[in-house]
C-alpha positions as a Markdown table, in Angstrom:
| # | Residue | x | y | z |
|---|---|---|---|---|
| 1 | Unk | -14.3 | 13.7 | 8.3 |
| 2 | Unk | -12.5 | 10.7 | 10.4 |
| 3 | Unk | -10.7 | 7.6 | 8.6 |
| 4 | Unk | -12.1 | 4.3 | 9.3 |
| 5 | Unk | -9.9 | 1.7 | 11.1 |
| 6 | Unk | -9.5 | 0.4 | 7.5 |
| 7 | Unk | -8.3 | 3.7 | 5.8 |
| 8 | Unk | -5.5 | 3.8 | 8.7 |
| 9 | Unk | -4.6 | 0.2 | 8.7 |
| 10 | Unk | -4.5 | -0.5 | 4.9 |
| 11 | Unk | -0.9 | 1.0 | 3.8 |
| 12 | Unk | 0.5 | -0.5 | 7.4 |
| 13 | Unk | -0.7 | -3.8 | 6.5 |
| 14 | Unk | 0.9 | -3.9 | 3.3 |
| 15 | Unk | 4.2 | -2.9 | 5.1 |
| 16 | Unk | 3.5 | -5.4 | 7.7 |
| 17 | Unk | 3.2 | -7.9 | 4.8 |
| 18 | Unk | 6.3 | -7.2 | 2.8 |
| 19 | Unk | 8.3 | -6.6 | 5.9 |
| 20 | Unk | 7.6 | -10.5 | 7.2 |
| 21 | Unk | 7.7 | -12.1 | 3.9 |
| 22 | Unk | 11.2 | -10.3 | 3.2 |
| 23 | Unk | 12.1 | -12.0 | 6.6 |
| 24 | Unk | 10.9 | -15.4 | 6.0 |
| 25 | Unk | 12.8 | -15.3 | 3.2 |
| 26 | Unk | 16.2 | -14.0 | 4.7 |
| 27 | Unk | 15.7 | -16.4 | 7.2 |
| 28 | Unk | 15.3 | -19.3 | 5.0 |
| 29 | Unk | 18.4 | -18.6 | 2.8 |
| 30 | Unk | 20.1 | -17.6 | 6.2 |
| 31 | Unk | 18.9 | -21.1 | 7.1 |
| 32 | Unk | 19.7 | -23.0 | 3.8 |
| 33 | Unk | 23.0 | -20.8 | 3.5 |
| 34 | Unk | 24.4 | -22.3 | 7.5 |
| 35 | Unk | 23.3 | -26.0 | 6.4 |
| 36 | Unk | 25.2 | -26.3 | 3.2 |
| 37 | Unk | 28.3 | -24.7 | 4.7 |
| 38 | Unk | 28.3 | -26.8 | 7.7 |
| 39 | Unk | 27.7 | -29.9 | 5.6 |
| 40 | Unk | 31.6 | -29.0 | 3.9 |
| 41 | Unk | 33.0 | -28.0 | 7.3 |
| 42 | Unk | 33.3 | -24.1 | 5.9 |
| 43 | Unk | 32.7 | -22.1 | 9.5 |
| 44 | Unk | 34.2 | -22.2 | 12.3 |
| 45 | Unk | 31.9 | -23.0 | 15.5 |
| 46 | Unk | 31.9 | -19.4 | 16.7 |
| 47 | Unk | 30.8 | -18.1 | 13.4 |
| 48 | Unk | 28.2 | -20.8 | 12.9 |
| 49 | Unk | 26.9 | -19.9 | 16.2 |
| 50 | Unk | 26.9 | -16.4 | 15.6 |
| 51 | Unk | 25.0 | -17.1 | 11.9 |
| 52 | Unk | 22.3 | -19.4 | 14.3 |
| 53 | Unk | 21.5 | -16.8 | 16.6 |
| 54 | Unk | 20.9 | -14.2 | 13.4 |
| 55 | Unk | 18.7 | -16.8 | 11.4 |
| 56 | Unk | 16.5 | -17.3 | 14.9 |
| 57 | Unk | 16.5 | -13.9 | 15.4 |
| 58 | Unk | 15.3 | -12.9 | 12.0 |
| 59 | Unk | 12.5 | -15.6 | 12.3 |
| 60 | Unk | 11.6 | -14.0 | 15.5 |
| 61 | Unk | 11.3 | -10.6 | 14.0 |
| 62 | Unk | 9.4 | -11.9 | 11.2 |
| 63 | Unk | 6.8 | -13.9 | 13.6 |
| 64 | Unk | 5.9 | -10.7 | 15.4 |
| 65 | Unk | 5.5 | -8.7 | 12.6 |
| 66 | Unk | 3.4 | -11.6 | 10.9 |
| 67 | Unk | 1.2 | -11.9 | 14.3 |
| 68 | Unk | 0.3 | -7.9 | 14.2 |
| 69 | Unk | -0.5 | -8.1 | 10.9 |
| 70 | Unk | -2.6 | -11.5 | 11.7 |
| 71 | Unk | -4.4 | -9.6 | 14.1 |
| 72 | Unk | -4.9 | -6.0 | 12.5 |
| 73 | Unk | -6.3 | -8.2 | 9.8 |
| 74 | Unk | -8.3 | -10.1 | 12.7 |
| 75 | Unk | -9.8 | -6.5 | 14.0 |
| 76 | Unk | -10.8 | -6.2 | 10.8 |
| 77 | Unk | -12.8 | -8.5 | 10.0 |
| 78 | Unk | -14.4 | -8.9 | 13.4 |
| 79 | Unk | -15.7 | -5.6 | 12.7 |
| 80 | Unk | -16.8 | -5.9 | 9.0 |
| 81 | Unk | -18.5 | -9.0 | 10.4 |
| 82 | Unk | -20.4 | -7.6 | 12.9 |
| 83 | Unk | -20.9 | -3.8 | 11.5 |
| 84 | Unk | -21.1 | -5.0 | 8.0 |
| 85 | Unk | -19.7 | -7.5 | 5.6 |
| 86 | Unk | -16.4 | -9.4 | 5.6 |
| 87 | Unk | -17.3 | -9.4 | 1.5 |
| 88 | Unk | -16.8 | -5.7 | 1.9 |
| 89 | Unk | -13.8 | -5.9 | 3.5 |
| 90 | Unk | -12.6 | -8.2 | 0.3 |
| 91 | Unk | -14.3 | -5.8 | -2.1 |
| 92 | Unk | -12.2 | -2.4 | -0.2 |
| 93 | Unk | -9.2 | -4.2 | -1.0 |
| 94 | Unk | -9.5 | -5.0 | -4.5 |
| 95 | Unk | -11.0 | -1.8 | -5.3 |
| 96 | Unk | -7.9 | 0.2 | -3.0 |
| 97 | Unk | -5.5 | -1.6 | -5.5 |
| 98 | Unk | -7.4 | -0.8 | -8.7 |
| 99 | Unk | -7.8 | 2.9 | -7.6 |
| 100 | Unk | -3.8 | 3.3 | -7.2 |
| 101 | Unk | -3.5 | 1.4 | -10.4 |
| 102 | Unk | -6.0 | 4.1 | -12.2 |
| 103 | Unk | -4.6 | 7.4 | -10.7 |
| 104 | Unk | -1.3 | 6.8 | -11.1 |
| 105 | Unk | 0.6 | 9.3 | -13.6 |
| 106 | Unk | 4.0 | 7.8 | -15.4 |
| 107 | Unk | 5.9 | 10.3 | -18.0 |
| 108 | Unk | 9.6 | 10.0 | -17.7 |
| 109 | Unk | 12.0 | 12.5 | -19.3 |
| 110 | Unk | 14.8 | 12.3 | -21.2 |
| 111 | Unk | 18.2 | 14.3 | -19.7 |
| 112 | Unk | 21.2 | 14.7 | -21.7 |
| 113 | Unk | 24.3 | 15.7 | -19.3 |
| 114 | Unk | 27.0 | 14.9 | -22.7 |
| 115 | Unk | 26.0 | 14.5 | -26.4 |
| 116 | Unk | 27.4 | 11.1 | -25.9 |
| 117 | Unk | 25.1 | 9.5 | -23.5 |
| 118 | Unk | 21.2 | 9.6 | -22.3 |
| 119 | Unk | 19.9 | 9.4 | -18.8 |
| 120 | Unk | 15.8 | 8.8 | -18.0 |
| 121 | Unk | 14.0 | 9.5 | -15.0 |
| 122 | Unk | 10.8 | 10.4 | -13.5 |
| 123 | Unk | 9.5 | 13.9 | -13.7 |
| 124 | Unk | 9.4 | 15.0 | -9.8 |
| 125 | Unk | 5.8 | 16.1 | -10.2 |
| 126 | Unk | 4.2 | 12.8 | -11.1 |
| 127 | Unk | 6.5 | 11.4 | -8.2 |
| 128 | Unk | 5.4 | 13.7 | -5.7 |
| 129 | Unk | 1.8 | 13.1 | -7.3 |
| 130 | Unk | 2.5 | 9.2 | -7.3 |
| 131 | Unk | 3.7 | 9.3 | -4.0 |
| 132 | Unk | 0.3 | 11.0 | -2.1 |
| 133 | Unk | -2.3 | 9.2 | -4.7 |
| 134 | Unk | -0.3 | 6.0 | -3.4 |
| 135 | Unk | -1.9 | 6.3 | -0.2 |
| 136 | Unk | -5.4 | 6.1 | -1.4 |
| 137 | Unk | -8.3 | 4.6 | 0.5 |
| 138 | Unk | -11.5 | 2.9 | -0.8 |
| 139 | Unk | -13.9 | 1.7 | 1.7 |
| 140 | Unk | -16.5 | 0.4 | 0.8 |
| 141 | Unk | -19.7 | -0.4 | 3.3 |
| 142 | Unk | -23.5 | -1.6 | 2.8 |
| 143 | Unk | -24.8 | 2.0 | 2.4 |
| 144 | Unk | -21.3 | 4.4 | 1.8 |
| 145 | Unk | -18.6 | 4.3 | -0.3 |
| 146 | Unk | -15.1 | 6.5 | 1.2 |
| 147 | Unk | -12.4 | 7.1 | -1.4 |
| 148 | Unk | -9.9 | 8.9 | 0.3 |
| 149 | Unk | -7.2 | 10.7 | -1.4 |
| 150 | Unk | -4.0 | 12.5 | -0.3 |
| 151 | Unk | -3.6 | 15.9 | -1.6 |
| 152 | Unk | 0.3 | 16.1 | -2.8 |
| 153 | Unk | 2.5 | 18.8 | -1.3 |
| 154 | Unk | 3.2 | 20.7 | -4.8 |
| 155 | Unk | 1.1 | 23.1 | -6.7 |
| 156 | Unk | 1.9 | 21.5 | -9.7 |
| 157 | Unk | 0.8 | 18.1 | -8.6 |
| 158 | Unk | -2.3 | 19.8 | -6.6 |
| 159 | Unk | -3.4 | 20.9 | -10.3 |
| 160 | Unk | -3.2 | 17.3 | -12.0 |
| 161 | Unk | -5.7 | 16.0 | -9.3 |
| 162 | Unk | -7.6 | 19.1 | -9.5 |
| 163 | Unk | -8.2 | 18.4 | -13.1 |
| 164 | Unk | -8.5 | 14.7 | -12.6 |
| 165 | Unk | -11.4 | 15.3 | -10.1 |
| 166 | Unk | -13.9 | 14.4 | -13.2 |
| 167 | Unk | -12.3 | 11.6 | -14.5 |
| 168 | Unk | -11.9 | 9.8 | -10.8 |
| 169 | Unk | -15.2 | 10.5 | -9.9 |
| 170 | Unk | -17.0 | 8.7 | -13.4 |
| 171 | Unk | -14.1 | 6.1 | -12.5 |
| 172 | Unk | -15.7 | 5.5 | -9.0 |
| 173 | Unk | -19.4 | 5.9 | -10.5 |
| 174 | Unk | -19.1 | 3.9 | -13.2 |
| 175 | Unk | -17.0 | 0.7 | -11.0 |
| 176 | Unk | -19.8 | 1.6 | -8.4 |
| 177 | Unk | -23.1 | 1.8 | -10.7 |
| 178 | Unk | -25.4 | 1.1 | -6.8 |
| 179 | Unk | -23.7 | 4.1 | -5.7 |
| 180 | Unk | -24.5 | 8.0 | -6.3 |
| 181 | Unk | -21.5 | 9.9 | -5.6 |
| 182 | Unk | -21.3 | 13.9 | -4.6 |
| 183 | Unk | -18.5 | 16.2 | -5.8 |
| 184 | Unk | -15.6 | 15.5 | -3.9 |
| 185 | Unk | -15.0 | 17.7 | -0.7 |
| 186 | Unk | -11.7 | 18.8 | 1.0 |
| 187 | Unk | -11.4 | 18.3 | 5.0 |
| 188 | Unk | -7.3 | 19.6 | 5.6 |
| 189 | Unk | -4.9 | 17.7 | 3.6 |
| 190 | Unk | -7.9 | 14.9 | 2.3 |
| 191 | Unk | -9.6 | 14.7 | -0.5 |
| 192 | Unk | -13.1 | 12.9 | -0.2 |
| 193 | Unk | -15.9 | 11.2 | -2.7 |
| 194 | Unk | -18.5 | 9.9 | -0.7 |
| 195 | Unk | -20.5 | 7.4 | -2.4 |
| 196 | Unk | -24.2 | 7.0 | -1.0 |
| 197 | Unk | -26.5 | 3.6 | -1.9 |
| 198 | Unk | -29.3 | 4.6 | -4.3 |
């Protein structure tokens, strides 16, 4: 069982994403920051020089990484539209985010260190569960559907998707209706529904 180019660009993508729109936006206040201080005569010329060369080089960091995400994105796309559908390509993405959205556990617990105070957090098996079902994959093509699941690490979290196997795949079926889908199969460290066009 081998990912598609979209199951192993999706997550990278996103990073991609958030990584150049976090530096468009340092460089912007970097920029915005060096023009209102200049305007009241505030740095010195070495230090506005050395503030310049960190507001060019954070826009130059943030153009590459925009210009491989522009062309993973590119690959993509070329390939949907000559292998299959660019609609699809729309249609994976949409469905990737509403997956994560639907398998996601959250139960925090309550830990009391003194009688005077109360501390939440998030019970390490739903993190470690959150953290691999975070990584899922749908792809979805003319005649298959690929939902691709991470298996966590734990035992514990192993069993909540073992006993969610059901539920996800009437999830997929029933968000899918053009779709039969087999019982899900394990290949390694993946968990796989294959969805086939009736």
């Amino acid at each position: 069982m081998k990912k598609s180019y979209f199951s192993k660009s999706f997550n990278l993508n996103i990073y991609l994403f958030i990584i150049s729109a976090l530096g468009f936006l340092f460089s912007t206040m970097l920029n915005y920051l060096i023009l209102r201080l200049d305007n009241i005569k505030l740095l010195s010329p070495p230090t506005l020089q050395h503030l310049t060369k960190l507001h060019h080089s954070a826009l130059l960091v943030s153009s590459l990484v925009l210009t491989c995400l522009v062309l993973s994105v590119t690959a993509e796309v070329i390939s949907r539209s000559l292998t299959d559908s660019v609609l699809n390509y729309l249609k994976s993405i949409f469905a990737t985010v509403r997956f994560r959205q639907f398998a996601r556990q959250n139960e925090r617990i309550n830990k009391t260190p003194t009688d005077t105070s109360t501390q939440i957090s998030v019970n390490p098996i739903f993190r470690d569960f959150n953290r691999a079902v975070g990584k899922s994959v749908v792809d979805i093509t003319r005649q298959k559907i690929f939902v691709y699941i991470k298996i966590p690490r734990s035992q514990q979290s192993q069993k909540i998707l073992k006993d969610m196997e059901a539920m996800i795949k009437e999830e997929i079926s029933s968000r899918n209706p053009d779709y039969y889908f087999s019982s899900p199969e394990r290949f390694k460290n993946h968990l796989w529904f294959i969805g086939t066009k009736r």
